[in-house]
C-alpha positions as CSV (number, residue, x, y, z in Angstrom):
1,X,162.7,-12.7,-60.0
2,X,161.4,-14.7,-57.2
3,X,163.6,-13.1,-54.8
4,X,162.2,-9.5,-55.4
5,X,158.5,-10.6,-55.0
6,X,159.2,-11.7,-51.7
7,X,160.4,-8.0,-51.2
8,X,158.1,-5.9,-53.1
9,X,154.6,-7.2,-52.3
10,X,155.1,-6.7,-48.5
11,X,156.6,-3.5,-49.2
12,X,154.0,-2.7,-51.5
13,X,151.0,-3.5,-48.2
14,X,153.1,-2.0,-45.6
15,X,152.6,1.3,-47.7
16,X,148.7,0.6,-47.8
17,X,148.1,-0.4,-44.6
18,X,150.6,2.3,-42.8
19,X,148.3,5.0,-43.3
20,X,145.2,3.1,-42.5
21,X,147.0,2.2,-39.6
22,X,147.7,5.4,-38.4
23,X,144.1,7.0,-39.1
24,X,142.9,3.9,-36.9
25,X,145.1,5.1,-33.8
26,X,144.4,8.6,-34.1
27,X,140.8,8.0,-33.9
28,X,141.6,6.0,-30.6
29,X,143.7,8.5,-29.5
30,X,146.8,5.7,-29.5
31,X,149.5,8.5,-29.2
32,X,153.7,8.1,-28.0
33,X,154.0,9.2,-24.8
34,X,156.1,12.4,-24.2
35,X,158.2,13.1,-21.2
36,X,162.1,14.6,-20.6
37,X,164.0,11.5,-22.4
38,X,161.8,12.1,-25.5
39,X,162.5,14.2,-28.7
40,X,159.1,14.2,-30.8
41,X,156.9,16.8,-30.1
42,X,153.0,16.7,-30.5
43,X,150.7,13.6,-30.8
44,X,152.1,10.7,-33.0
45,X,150.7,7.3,-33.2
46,X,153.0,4.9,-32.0
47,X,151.8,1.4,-32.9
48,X,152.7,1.5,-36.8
49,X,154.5,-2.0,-36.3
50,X,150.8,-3.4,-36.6
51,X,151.4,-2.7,-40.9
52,X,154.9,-4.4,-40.1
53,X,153.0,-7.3,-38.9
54,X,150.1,-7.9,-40.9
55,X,152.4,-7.3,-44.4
56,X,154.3,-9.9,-43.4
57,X,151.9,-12.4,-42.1
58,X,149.6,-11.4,-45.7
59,X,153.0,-12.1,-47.6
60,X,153.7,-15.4,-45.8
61,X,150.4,-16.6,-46.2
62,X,150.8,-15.9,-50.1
63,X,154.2,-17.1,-50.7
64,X,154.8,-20.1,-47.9
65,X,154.4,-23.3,-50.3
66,X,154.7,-25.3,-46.5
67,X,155.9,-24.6,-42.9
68,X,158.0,-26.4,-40.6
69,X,158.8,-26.7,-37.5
70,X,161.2,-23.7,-37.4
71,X,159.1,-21.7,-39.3
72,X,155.7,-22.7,-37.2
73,X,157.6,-21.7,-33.9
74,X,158.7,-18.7,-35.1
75,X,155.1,-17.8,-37.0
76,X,153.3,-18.1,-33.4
77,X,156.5,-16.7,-31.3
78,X,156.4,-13.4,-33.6
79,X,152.7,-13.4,-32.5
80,X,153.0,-13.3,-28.8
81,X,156.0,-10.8,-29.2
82,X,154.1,-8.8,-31.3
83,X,150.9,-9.3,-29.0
84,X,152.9,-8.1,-25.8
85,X,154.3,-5.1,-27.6
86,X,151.0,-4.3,-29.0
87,X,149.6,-4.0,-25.4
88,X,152.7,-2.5,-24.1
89,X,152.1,0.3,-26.6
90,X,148.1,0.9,-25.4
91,X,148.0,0.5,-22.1
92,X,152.0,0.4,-20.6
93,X,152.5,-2.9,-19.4
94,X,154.7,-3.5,-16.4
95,X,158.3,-4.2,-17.0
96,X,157.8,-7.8,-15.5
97,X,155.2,-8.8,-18.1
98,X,156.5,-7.2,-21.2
99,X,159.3,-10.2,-20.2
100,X,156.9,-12.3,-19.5
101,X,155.7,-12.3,-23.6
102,X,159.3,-12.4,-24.0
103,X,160.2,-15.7,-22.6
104,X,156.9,-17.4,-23.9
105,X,157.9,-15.9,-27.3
106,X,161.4,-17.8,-26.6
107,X,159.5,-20.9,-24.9
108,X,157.2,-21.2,-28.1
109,X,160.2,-21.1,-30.6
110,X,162.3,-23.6,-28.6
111,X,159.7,-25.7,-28.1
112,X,157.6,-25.6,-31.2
113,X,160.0,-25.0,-33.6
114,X,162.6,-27.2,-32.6
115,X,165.4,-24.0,-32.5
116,X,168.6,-24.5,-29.8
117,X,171.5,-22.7,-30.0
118,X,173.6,-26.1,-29.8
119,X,177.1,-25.2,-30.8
120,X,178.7,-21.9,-31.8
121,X,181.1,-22.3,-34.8
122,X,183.6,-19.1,-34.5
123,X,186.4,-18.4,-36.8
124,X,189.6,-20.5,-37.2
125,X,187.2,-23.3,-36.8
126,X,186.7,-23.1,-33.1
127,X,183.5,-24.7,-32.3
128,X,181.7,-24.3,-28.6
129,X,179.1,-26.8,-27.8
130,X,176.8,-25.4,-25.2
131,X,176.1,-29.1,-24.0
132,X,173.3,-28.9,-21.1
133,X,173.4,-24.9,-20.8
134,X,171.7,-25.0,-24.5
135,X,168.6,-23.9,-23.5
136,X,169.5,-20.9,-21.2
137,X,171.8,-19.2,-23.5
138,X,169.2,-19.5,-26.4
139,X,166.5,-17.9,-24.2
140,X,169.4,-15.3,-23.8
141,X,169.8,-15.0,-27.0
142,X,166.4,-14.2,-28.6
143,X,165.5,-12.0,-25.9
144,X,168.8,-10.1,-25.7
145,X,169.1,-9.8,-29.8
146,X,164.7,-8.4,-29.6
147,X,165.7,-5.9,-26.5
148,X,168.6,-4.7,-28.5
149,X,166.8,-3.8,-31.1
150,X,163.8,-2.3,-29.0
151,X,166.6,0.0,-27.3
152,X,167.9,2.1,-30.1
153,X,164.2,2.6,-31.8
154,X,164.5,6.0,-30.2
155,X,165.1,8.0,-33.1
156,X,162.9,8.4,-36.8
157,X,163.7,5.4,-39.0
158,X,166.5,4.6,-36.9
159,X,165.4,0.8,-35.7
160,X,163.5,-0.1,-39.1
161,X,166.4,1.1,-40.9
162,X,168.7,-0.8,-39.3
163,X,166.8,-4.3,-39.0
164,X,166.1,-3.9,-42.9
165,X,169.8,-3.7,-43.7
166,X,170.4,-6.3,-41.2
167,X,167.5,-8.5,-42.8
168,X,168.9,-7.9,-46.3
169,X,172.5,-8.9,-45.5
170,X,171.1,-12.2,-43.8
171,X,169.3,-12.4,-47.3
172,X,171.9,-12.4,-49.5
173,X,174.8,-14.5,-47.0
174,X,171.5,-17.2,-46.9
175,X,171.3,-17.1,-50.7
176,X,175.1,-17.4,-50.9
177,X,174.6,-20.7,-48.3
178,X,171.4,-21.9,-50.4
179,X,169.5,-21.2,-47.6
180,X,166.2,-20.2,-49.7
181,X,163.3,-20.8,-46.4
182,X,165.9,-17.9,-44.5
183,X,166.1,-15.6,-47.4
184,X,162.3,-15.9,-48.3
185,X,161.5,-14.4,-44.7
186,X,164.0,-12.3,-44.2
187,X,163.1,-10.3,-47.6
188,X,159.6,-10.2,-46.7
189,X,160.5,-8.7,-43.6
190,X,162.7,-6.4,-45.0
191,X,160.6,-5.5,-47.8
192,X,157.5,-4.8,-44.9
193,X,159.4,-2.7,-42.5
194,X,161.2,-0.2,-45.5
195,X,157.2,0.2,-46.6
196,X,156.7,1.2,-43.2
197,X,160.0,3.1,-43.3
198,X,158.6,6.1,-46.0
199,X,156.6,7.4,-43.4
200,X,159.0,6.8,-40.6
201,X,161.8,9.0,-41.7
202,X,162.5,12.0,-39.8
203,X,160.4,13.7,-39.5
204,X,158.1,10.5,-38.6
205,X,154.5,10.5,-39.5
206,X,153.9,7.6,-37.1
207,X,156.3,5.4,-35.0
208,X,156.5,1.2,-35.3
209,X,156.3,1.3,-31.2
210,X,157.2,-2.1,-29.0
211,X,155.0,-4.2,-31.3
212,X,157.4,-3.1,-34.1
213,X,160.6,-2.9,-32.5
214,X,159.9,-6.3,-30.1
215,X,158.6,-8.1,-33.4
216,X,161.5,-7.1,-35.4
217,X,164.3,-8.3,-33.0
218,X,162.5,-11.8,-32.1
219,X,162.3,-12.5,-36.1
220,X,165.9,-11.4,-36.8
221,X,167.4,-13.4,-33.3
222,X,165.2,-16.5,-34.4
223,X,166.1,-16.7,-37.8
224,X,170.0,-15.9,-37.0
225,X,169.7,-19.5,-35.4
226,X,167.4,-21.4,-37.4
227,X,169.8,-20.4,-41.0
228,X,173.3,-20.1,-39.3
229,X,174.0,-22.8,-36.3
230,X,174.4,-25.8,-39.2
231,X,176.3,-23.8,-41.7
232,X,180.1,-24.7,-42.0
233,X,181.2,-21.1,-42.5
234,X,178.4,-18.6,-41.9
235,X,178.3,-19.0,-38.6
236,X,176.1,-17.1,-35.2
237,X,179.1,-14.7,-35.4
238,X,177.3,-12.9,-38.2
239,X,174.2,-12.1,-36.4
240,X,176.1,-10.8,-34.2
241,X,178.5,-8.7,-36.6
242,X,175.2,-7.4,-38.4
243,X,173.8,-5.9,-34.9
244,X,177.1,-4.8,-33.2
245,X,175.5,-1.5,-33.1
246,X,172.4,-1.9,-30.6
247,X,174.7,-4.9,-29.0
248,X,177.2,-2.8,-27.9
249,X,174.5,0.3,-27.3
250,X,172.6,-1.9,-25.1
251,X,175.7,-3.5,-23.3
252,X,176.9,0.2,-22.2
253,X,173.1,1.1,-21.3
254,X,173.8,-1.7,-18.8
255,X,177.3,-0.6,-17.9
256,X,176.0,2.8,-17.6
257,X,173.1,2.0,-15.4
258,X,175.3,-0.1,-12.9
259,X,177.7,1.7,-12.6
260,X,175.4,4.6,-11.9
261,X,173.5,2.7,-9.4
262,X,170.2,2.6,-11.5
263,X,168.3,0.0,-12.6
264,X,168.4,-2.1,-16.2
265,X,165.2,-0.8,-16.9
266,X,165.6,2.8,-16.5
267,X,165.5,4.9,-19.2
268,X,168.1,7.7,-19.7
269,X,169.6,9.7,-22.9
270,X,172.7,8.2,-22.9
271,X,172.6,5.8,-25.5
272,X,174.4,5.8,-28.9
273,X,172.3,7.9,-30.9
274,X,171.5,10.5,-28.0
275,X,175.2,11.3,-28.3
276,X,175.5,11.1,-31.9
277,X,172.4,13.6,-32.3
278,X,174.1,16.3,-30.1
279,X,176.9,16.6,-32.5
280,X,175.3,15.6,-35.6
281,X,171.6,16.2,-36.0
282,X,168.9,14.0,-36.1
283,X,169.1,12.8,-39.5
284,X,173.0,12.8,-39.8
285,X,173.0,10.3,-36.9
286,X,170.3,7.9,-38.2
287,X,172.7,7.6,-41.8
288,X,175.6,7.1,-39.5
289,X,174.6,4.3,-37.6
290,X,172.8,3.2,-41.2
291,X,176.8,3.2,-42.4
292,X,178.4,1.6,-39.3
293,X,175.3,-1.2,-39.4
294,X,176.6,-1.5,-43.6
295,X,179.9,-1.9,-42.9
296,X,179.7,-4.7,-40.5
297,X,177.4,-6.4,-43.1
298,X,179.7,-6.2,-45.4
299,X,182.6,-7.3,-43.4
300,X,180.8,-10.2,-42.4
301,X,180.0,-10.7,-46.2
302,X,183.8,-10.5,-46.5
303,X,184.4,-12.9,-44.5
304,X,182.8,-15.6,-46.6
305,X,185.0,-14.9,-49.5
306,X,188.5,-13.8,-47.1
307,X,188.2,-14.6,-43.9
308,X,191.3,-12.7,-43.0
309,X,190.5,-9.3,-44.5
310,X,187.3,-10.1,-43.0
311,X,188.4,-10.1,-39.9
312,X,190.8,-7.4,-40.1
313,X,187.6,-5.1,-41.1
314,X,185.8,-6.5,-37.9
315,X,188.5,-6.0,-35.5
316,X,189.3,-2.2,-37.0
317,X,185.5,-1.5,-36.7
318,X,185.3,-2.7,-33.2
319,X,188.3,-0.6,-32.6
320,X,186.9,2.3,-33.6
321,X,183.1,1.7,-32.2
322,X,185.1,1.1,-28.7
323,X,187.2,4.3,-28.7
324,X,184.3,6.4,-29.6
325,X,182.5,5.1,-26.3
326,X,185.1,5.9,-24.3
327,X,185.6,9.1,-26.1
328,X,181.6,10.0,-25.4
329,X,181.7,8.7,-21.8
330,X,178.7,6.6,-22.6
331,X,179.4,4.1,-19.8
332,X,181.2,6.4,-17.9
333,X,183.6,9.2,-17.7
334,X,186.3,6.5,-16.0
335,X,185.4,4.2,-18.3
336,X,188.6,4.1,-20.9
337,X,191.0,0.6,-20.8
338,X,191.3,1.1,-24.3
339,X,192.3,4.4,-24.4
340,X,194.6,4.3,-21.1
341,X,196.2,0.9,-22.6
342,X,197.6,3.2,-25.7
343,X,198.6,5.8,-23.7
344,X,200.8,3.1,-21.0
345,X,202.3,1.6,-23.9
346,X,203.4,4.8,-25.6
347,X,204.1,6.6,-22.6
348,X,206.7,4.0,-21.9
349,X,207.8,4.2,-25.5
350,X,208.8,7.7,-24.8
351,X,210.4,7.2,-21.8
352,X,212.8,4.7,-23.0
């Protein structure tokens, strides 16, 4: 019973403070931006994520019997995140000091609350220690996982949707590893962006904007490291699993961009659900990814009971992800190894 408080009262603010949230911006004229990459049309308010945020803090507040180290850090790292998103989304910060709130959002966690990505367990019980490197590849981590998820908020409900089914697999594989401080925030998380989600959906009423999106991904890459480096079989491979979707959507938005001699931070229409949407309408493509995000969770989930079937679901589902970007061109129209592999080895099939 506990377990669904800690979703249903955040859930239960988000939906009162979302509207009040978006009557405050439309009175100061806090509106998305449109331009040729966009697809709304009209004035909507893009800093929802402020409900997000404040259901979750209200809900923390109420249910937090103490916080520790891990959960201080990440209590006052959300906050800068949120802060820098927050400011992004009113007055368009530059690109160097939207990373800037980034790596003190990293810094603060790290330092505060005691959160290194030490070693990295992997299956068939290969474990990587990261040794004097520690430090640089958890800064990596947190702001690679919060960018990722910033990246494919480009479409109604799509990023919310996606962190809450994210947040509730990490709920239930931390209940499954009696991890009950993980579980607690991920459900109130979860529970505070789907409230937000009801007037998100396509077609939005109101967008969650960077202080959303940038909030969402720090909580999700901190607490992927504070529940899973110690456990002996849920491992940073899950978080991993559970957001191979914006991963590998921001991985070929880098691909893309170098290989087309633009910068990282330039925006373009090339990403995942751009090329879904062409084919499959707005709404189609946000259930899609919804199913691809589901199925990894539940590989991953899998994987605690059979880690073999396990990871024969990953691998075919990475298959598959993989040939549908080369299919789409979404790096580039040369870009094919797996594709031009099968076609070597059967081409020589038939020859002999």
């Amino acid at each position: 019973m506990q377990w669904f408080a800690y979703f249903v009262v955040p859930l239960i603010i988000s939906v009162i403070l979302t509207p009040i949230v978006n009557w405050i911006a439309l009175k100061l004229d806090i509106y998305a931006h449109t331009n040729e990459r966009t697809i709304h049309k009209g004035k909507i308010v893009r800093i929802g994520g402020v409900a997000i945020y404040v259901a979750f803090i209200l809900a923390m507040t109420y249910f937090s019997d103490g916080i520790d180290n891990a959960i201080q850090g990440l209590l006052i790292g959300s906050a800068i995140m949120f802060l820098g998103g927050l400011i992004d989304d009113i007055v368009d910060l530059n690109p160097l000091l939207k990373l800037a709130f980034q790596f003190a959002a990293a810094f603060v966690l790290i330092q505060i609350g005691g959160v290194e990505l030490g070693t990295i367990h992997l299956p068939f019980n290969i474990v990587i220690d990261m040794g004097i490197i520690s430090l640089l590849i958890t800064f990596v981590w947190v702001i690679g996982i919060t960018n990722a998820i910033n990246l494919i908020d480009g479409l109604d409900g799509l990023a919310g949707g996606v962190s809450t089914i994210v947040l509730l697999t990490i709920a239930a594989i931390s209940i499954a590893d009696d991890r009950a401080d993980i579980a607690m925030i991920s459900l109130i998380v979860a529970g505070a962006t789907l409230g937000f989600l009801f007037f998100n959906f396509h077609p939005a009423k109101l967008f969650m904007g960077d202080c959303g999106a940038l909030f969402l991904g720090f909580v999700v890459a901190a607490i992927s490291l504070m529940g899973f480096k110690g456990s002996t079989f849920i491992t940073l491979g899950f978080p991993m699993l559970l957001l191979a979707v914006p991963i590998i959507d921001t991985i070929s938005a880098m691909l893309r961009r170098l290989l087309g001699g633009k910068r990282f931070t330039d925006a373009d229409k090339g990403h995942l659900h751009h090329v879904l949407m062409k084919r499959f309408g707005h709404r189609n493509t946000v259930f899609i990814i919804y199913a691809i995000t589901i199925a990894f969770g539940v590989s991953a989930y899998i994987y605690i009971s059979n880690k073999t079937i396990g990871l024969a679901c990953v691998a075919g589902l990475f298959v598959g992800l993989e040939i549908f970007v080369e299919k789409t061109h979404m790096i580039s129209n040369n870009f094919h190894p797996l594709t031009s592999l099968y076609r070597l080895i059967f081409r020589k099939e038939d020859k002999e």
